[in-house]
C-alpha positions in Angstrom: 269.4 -0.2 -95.0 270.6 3.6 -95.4 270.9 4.3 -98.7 274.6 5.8 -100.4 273.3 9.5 -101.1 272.3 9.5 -97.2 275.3 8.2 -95.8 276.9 10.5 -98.2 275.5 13.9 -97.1 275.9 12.4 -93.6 279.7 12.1 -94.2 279.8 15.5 -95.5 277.7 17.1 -92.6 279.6 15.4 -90.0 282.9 16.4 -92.0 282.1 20.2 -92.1 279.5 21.2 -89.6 280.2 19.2 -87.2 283.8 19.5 -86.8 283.6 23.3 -87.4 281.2 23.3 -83.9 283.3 20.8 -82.0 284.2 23.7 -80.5 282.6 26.2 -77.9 284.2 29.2 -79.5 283.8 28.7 -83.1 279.7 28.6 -81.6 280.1 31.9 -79.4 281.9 33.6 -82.5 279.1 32.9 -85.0 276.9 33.7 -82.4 278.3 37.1 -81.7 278.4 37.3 -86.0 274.4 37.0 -85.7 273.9 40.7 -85.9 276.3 41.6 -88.5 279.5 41.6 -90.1 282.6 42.3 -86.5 286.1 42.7 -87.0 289.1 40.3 -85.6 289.3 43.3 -83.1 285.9 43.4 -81.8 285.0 40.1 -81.5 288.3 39.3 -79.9 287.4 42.5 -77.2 283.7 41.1 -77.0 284.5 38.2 -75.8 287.7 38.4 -74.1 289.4 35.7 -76.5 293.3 36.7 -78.3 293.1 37.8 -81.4 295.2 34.8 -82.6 293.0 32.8 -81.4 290.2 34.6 -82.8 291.7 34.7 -86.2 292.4 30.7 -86.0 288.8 29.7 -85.3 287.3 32.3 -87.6 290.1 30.5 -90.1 288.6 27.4 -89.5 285.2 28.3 -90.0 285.6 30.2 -93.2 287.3 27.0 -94.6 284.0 25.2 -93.9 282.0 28.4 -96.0 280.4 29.1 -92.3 282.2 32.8 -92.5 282.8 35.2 -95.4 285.8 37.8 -94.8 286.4 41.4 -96.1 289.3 43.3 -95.6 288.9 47.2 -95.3 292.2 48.8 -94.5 294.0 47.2 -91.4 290.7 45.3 -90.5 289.5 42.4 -91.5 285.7 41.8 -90.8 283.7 38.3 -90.7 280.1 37.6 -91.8 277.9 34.7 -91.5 277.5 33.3 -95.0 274.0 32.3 -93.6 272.1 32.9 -91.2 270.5 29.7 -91.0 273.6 28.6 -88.7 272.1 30.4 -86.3 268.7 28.9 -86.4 270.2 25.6 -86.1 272.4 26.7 -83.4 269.4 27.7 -81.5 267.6 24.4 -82.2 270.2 22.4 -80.7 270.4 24.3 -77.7 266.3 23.4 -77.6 266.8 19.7 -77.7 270.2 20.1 -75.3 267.9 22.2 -72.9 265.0 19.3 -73.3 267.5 16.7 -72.4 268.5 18.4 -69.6 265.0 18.9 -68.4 264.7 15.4 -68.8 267.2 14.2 -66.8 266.5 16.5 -64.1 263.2 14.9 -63.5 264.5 11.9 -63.7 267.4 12.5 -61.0 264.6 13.9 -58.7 262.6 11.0 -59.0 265.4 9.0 -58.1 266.1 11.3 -55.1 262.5 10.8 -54.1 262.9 7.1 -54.6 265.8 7.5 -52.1 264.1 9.3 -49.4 260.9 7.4 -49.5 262.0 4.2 -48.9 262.1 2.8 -52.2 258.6 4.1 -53.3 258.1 5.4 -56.5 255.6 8.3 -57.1 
């Protein structure tokens, strides 16, 4: 049986982090954080998302304390609040990359399966 804390902190991961990385450009904008503080601007021009849209996700992830903002002038610029988003980031991209090695084999044994005859190697 899971115990309460557990099933807490898995509530509150699944709440926070996981939500905040539901989507593919919250990920490519802390990626693109991973070397330092950006503006709105830059990351927008990086990687040829709108600024509103920008501004929403970055939004979004700062409510979740994955980004810290700092207003100089006009510009408002975004830092990771750690850099061990990053490290995680990259570990799940290992195990998705793993899983899709996986399945590869498996889909070109069953294509050999196919074109043998039915025998399996």
């Amino acid at each position: 049986m899971i115990d309460a804390r557990l099933r807490d902190e898995v509530m509150q991961l699944h709440a926070q982090v996981c939500a905040a990385l539901a989507d593919p450009t919250r990920i490519l904008l802390l990626y693109s954080l991973a070397d330092g503080p950006r503006s709105v601007g830059d990351m927008s021009k990086n990687l040829n998302i709108s600024q509103p849209t920008v501004s929403r996700h970055l939004q979004n992830l700062r409510n979740r304390r994955m980004v810290t903002s700092t207003r100089e002038g006009q510009n408002v610029y975004y830092a990771l609040t750690d850099v061990r988003i990053i490290q995680a980031l990259d570990l799940l991209r290992a195990v998705m990359a793993d899983t899709l090695s996986y399945q590869a084999t498996l889909a070109e044994k069953v294509d050999l399966t196919q074109n043998s005859g039915g025998i399996l190697e």
